[in-house]
Structure formats: structure tokens, C-alpha cells
C-alpha positions in Angstrom: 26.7 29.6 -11.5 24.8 26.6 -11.4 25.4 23.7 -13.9 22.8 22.9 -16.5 22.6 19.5 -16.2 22.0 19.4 -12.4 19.1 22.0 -13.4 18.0 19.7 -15.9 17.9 16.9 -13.6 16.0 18.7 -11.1 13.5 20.0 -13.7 13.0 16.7 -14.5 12.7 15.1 -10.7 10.3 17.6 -9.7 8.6 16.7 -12.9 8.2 12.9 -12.4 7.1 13.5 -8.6 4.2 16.3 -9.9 3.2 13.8 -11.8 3.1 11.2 -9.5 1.3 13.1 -6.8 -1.8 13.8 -8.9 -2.3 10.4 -10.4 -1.9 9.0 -6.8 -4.2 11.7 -5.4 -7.0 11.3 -8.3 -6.7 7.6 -8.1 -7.4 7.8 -4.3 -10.8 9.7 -5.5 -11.5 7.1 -8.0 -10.2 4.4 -5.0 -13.1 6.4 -2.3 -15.9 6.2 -5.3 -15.4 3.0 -5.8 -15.6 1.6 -2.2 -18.6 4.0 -1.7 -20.2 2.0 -4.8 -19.6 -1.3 -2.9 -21.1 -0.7 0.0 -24.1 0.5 -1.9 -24.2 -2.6 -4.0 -23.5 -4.6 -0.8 -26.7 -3.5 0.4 -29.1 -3.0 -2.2 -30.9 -5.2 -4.5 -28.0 -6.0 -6.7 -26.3 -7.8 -3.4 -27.0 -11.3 -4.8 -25.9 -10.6 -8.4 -22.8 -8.6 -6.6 -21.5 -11.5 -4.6 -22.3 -14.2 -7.1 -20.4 -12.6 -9.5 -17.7 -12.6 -7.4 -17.2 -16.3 -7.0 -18.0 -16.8 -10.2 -15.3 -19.5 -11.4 -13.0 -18.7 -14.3 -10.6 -21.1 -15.5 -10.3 -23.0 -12.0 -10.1 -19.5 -10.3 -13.2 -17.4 -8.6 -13.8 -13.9 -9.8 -12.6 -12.8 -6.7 -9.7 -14.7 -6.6 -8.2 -13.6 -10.3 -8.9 -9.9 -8.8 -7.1 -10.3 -5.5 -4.3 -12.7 -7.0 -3.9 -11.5 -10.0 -4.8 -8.1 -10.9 -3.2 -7.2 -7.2 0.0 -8.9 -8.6 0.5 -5.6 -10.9 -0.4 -3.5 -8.1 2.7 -5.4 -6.4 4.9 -5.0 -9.3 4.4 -0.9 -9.2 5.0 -1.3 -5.5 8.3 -3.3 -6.1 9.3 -0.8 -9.0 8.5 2.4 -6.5 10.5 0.9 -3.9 14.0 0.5 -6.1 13.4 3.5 -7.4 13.2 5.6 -4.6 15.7 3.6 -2.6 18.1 3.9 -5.7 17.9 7.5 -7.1 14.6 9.1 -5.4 14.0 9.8 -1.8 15.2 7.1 0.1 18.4 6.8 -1.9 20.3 7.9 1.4 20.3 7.1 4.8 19.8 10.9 5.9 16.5 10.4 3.3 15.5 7.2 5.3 15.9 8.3 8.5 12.3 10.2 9.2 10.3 7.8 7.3 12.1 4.8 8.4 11.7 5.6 12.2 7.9 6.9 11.5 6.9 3.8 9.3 8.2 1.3 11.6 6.5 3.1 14.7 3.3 2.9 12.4 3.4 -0.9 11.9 4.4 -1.9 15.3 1.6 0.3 17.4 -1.2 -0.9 15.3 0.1 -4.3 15.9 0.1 -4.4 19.5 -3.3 -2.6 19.6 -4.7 -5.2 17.4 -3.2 -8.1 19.5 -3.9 -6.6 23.0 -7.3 -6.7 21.8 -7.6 -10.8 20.5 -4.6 -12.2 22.2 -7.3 -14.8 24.1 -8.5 -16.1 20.5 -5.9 -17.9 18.7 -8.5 -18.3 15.3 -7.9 -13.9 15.4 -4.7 -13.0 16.5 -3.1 -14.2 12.9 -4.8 -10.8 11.6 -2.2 -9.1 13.8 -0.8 -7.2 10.5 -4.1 -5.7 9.1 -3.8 -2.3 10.8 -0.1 -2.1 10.0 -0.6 -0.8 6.3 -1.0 2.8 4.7 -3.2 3.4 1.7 -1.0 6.2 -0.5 -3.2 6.3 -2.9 -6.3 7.1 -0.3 -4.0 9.0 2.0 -2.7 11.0 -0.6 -6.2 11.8 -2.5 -7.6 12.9 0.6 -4.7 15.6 1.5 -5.2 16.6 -2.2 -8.5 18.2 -1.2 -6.8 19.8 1.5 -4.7 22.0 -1.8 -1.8 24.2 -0.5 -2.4 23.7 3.5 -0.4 20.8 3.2 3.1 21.9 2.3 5.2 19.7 -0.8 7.6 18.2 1.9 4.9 16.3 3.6 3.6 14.7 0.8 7.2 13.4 -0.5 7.4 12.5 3.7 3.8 10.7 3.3 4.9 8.5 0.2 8.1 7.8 1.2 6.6 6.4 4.7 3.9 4.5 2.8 6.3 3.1 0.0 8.5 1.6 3.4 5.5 0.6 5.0 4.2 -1.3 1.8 8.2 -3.2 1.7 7.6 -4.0 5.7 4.0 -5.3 4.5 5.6 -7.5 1.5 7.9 -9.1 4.1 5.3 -10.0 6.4 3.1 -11.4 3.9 6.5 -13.5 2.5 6.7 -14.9 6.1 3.5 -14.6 7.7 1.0 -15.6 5.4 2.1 -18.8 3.2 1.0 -21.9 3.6 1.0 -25.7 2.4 4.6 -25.3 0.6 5.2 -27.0 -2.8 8.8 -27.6 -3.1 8.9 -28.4 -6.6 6.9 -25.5 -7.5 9.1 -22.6 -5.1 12.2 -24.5 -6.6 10.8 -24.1 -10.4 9.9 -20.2 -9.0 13.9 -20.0 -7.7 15.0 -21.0 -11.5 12.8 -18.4 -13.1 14.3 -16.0 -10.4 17.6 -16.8 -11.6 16.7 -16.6 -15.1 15.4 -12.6 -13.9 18.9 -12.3 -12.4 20.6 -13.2 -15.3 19.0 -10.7 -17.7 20.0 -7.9 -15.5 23.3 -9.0 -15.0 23.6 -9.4 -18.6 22.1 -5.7 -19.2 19.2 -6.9 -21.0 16.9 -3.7 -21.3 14.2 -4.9 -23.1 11.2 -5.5 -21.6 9.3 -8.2 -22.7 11.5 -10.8 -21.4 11.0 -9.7 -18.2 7.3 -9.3 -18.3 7.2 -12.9 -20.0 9.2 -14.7 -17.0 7.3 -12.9 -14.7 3.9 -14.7 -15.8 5.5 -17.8 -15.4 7.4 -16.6 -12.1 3.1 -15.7 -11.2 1.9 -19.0 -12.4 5.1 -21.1 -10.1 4.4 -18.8 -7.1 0.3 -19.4 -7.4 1.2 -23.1 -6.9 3.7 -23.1 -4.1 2.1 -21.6 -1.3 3.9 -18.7 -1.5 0.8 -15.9 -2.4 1.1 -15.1 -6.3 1.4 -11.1 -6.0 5.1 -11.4 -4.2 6.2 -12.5 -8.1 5.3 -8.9 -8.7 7.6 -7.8 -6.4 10.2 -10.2 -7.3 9.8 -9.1 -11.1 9.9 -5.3 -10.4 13.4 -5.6 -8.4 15.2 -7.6 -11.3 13.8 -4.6 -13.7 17.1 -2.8 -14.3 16.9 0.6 -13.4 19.4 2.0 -16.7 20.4 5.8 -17.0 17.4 7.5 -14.9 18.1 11.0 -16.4 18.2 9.5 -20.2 14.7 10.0 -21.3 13.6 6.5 -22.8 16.4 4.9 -21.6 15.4 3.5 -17.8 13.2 0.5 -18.1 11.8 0.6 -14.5 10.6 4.4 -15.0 9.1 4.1 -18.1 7.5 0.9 -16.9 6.4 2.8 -13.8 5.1 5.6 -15.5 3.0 3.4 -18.4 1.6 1.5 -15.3 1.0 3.7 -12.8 -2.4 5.4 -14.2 -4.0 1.4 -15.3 -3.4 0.5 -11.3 -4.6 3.8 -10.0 -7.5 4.2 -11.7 -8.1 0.5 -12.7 -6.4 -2.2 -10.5 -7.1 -0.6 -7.2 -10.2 0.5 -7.7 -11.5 -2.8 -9.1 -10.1 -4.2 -6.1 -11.7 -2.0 -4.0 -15.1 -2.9 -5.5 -14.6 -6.2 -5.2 -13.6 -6.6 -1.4 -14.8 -3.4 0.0 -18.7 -5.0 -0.2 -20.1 -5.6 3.4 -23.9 -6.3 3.9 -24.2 -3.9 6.9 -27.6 -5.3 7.4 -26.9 -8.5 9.7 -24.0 -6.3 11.6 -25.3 -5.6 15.0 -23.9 -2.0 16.8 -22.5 -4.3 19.7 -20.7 -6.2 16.8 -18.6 -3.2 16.1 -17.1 -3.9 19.6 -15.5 -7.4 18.6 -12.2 -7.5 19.1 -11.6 -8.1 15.6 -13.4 -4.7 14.1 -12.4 -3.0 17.1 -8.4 -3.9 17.0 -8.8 -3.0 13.3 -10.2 -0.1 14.2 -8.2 1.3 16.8 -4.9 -0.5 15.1 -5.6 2.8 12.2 -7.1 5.3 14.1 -5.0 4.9 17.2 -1.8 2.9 16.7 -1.1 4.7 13.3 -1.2 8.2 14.7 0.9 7.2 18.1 3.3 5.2 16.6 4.0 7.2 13.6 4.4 10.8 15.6 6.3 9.0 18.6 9.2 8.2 16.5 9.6 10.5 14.5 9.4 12.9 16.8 12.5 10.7 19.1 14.3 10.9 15.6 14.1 14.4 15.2 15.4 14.9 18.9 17.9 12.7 18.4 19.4 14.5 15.4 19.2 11.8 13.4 16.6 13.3 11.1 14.7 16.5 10.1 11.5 18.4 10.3 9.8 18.1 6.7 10.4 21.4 5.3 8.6 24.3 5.6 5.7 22.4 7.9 4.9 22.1 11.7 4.7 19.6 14.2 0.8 20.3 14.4 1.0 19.1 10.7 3.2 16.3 11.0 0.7 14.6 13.6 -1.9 15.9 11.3 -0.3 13.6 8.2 0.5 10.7 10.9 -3.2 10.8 11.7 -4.0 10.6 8.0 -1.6 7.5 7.7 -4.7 5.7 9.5 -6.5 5.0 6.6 -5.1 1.7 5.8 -7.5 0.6 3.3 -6.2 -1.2 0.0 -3.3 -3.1 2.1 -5.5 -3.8 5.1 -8.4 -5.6 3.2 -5.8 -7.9 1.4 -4.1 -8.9 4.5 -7.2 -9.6 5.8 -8.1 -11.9 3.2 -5.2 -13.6 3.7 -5.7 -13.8 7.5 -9.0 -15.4 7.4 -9.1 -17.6 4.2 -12.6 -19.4 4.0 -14.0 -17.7 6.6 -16.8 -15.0 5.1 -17.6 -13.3 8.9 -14.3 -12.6 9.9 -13.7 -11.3 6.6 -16.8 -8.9 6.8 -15.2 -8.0 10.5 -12.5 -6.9 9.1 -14.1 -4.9 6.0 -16.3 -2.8 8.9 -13.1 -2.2 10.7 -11.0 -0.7 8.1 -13.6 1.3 6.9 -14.5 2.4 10.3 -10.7 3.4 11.2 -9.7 4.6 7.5 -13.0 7.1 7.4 -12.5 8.5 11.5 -8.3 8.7 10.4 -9.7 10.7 7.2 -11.5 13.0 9.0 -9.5 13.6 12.1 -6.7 14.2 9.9 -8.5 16.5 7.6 -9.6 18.9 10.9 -5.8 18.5 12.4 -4.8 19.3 8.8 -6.9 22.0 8.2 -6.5 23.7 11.5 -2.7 23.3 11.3 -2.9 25.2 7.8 -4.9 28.2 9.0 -2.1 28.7 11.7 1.0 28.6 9.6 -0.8 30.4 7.1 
């Protein structure tokens, strides 16, 4: 006879991950609409008023640069809070759990990689956008299987976010050491104190949340002014957020400040970001300049790299017993969800800002390359996807 709580505990995982699925999948939509609506602004009459809204200065900062520093900076947080939770009591809480994802999302970060770097290791002012294919959108992955309905069996989709929630950690580390510059020491040492200050609420079992959320401006506002980029204080906040009784309802701070900011960054924060950065006058882009080796690494980094890297090792860790075969689903749609992985959008477009700071064409290269590799990944995943349905089904 099975026990009541562990029913209750399963009623209420399979809850939070229903839950989770359809905000992520309809905030993908909302994600799609809005980079649509960018490239039509980009390119209509409205261009002007488009871009000079976005460097539009506010308080010291451009429009642009509030949007990407610090709207993105709750984007991170979620990101931060989705990662402890799932490496503490969700689906990476083991290393069984890890095992398929962690092999698949580090084949997907280090394919695209070399593609992109086979492709501008002759040009030193390129190669430093080595890391822009590396990167899965969820939220874009994730509304574009939701259109595929029940082809796509349960135990893909908790195999897709899991991948994407490890390959958004792998991201966060290369931004930390990849993409700083001109350290302030004074400033990263008054962001260590306000660290330590995070530390010692949770050691202290401080639940409440406002002191976090409080050091964590200042923690934003340290970080902005070191050289170290502003959204990792989201990160760094969301790991000190103590995690409490998971199964108590109201009682874990980091779920219910998951769950109260999940919908505002999927159907706000990304979004908005994707408006803002997705913009590309397609007008002064020649067809031979889709062959660049920027736009073209980008390109082939998703379409290619994703796809190869992701189903090569996963399939080696499946043969090598040291993981499983997502649940009721085939290989066909395994490679058909590692194709998908190629659409690298929200994560790809703010590593390439940070690439190519003060440098508007590079920028625009890698806007045509993402959205060239994250549509072509869409589709041929969609047709693998599909296919793969109608024979299982």
C-alpha cells in the first residue's frame, strides 16, 4: 500500500512541473511574437524611433543597457533559483538524474564551440564570440515542442529543461570568466561583503525575503561597477535563497519566489529583451554577408554543433550504461529534441552583446545568425519531431 505522503508529494511534483511547462511553453510564443515584432520594426518606418529609443539614456544608463543589465539580472535570478532547485530536490538532485543531460549539455556547448571557432580562428577581433552558439533557449525550445502536443512524450520535455537549465549554469560560468573586463577591486571586494552578508542570512535560517531581495540590489549596483557583468548578482542572490521544507506549502522561499517570478520573466523580461535586441535592419545585409564567418559559425554553431554534439553523447552515455533512454520515447525523437536544442536565442544574443561591446555590425552579424540557426533548428526539429511521432504512435 502506498504511503500518502509520498502520493502527496508526487501530486504536488507533477503539479509544479505542469505548471512550469506551460508558462515556459506560452512564454516561448510570447518570446517568438515578440522577436517577429522586432524585425518588423527593425525594418519599417518606425526603425529610427526603434533604435533611438533604445539608447535613449536614463539615469547614466542607455535604454538598452537597463534592459540587458538589468531587467536580464531577474531573468538570471530565476535561472540561479531553477538550478538549486532542480539540483537540490528536482531532477538533477542525483547523479543517475545528471547523467543524460550532463553528457548531452556538455556535447552541446562544446560542438557549437569548435564550429564557431573553426570558422573565425584567423580573426582574433571574432573568435571572442566563441560561446554564442553554446546556449539553449527553454523558453523558445520548449514553446515550439508545445505545438507539437502529445508527439512529444513528458520525459523529453523534463530531459529538454533539465539539459537547458545545465547548459544556462555552463553559460553563467563562462560569462564569470570569459566576459569581464577592466576589474574594480574595491567594488568586487564591496560585492564579496554583500556576499557574505547573503551567506549569513542563510546560515542563520532567515526565511524572509526582503532581506535578500534588498542585498541583492546592492550586490547588482557593486557588481555593475566592478567589471564583473551585473546579471551574475542574480545568480549569486538566487543560490543564497534558502530552499526551506519544499513539500510545506508556503514554507520554501526559493519556490514561492520561483513561482511569483516565473510568469513576469516569461511573458515580460524575455520578451522585452527580445524586442529590444532581436531588431536587425536586414536592408544593408547582403546574401554573400550571410557567409561571414561570424553569421555563418553562429549559424552552423545551432543548427549543426547543437544537434551533433547533443545526440553524440548521449547516445555514448546511454551505451555506456551510465544513463537511460527518456521514457517512453525513441532515438528518432531524442535527435529530434537535440535538433530543437539549436535554437539558441535569448542566451546567444546576450553573449553576443557581450562579445562585441561597441561594435553595432558585429552585433547585427550575430542577430542574423541566431535567427538564422534558431528558425532552420525550429523547423528541422519540428519535421524530425513530427515524423518520429507518427511512427511511435
Amino acid at each position: 500500500m502506498s504511503n500518502p505522503a509520498n502520493r502527496s508529494q508526487a501530486t504536488g511534483s507533477l503539479a509544479f512541473i505542469s505548471r512550469f511547462f506551460a508558462a515556459e511553453a506560452a512564454g516561448g510564443l510570447v518570446l517568438m511574437g515578440a522577436a517577429l515584432a522586432a524585425l518588423i520594426v527593425a525594418n519599417s518606418p518606425l526603425a529610427a524611433a526603434y533604435f533611438a529609443t533604445l539608447h535613449f539614456k536614463l539615469a547614466g544608463l542607455s535604454v538598452e543597457h537597463w534592459i540587458n543589465d538589468g531587467l536580464m539580472a531577474v531573468f538570471f535570478m530565476l535561472v540561479g533559483l531553477e538550478i538549486k532547485r532542480e539540483m537540490l530536490v528536482g531532477q538533477l538532485a542525483s547523479w543517475s538524474q545528471r547523467a543524460l543531460p550532463g553528457f548531452a549539455a556538455l556535447g552541446g556547448m562544446l560542438v557549437p564551440a569548435l564550429i564557431y571557432v573553426a570558422f573565425n580562428a584567423d580573426n582574433p577581433q571574432t573568435l571572442g564570440g566563441w560561446a554564442i552558439p553554446a546556449a539553449t533557449d527553454i523558453a523558445f525550445a520548449l514553446g515550439v515542442l508545445s505545438l507539437l502536443g502529445k508527439r512529444v512524450p513528458v520525459s523529453l520535455k523534463i530531459f529538454l529543461s533539465a539539459l537547458a537549465i545545465l547548459d544556462d549554469l555552463g553559460a553563467v560560468v563562462i560569462i564569470a570568466l570569459f566576459y569581464t573586463s577592466g576589474l574594480s577591486v574595491p567594488m568586487l571586494l564591496a560585492a564579496v561583503g554583500v556576499v557574505v552578508l547573503l551567506v549569513l542570512l542563510n546560515r542563520s535560517g532567515v526565511k524572509r525575503l526582503l532581506p535578500y531581495l534588498l542585498l541583492g540590489a546592492v550586490l547588482w549596483f557593486c557588481m555593475l561597477q566592478s567589471g564583473i557583468h551585473a546579471t551574475l548578482a542574480g545568480v549569486i542572490l538566487a543560490l543564497c535563497i534558502p530552499l526551506g521544507d519544499p513539500d510545506a506549502p508556503g514554507r520554501s522561499p526559493l519556490q514561492f519566489l520561483e513561482e511569483k517570478l516565473h510568469p513576469w520573466v516569461a511573458f515580460a523580461v524575455v520578451p522585452i529583451f527580445g524586442f529590444a535586441n532581436a531588431g536587425v535592419a536586414l536592408g544593408g545585409i547582403r546574401p554573400a554577408d550571410l557567409l561571414d564567418p561570424v553569421p555563418l559559425g553562429v549559424a552552423l554553431g545551432l543548427l549543426v554543433g547543437k544537434q551533433v554534439g547533443i545526440f553524440a553523447l548521449a547516445v555514448l552515455a546511454i551505451r555506456a550504461g551510465l544513463a537511460r533512454l527518456p521514457e517512453g520515447s525513441s532515438w528518432l525523437q531524442l535527435y529530434g529534441v537535440a535538433a530543437l536544442c539549436g535554437i539558441g536565442f535569448t542566451m546567444s544574443l546576450f553573449i553576443g552583446a557581450l562579445a562585441f561591446p561597441g561594435s553595432p555590425h558585429l552585433i547585427d552579424e550575430v542577430k542574423v545568425g541566431v535567427l538564422m540557426g534558431s528558425i532552420l533548428a525550429a523547423l528541422l526539429g519540428v519535421v524530425i519531431l513530427r515524423r518520429a511521432g507518427r511512427t511511435t504512435g
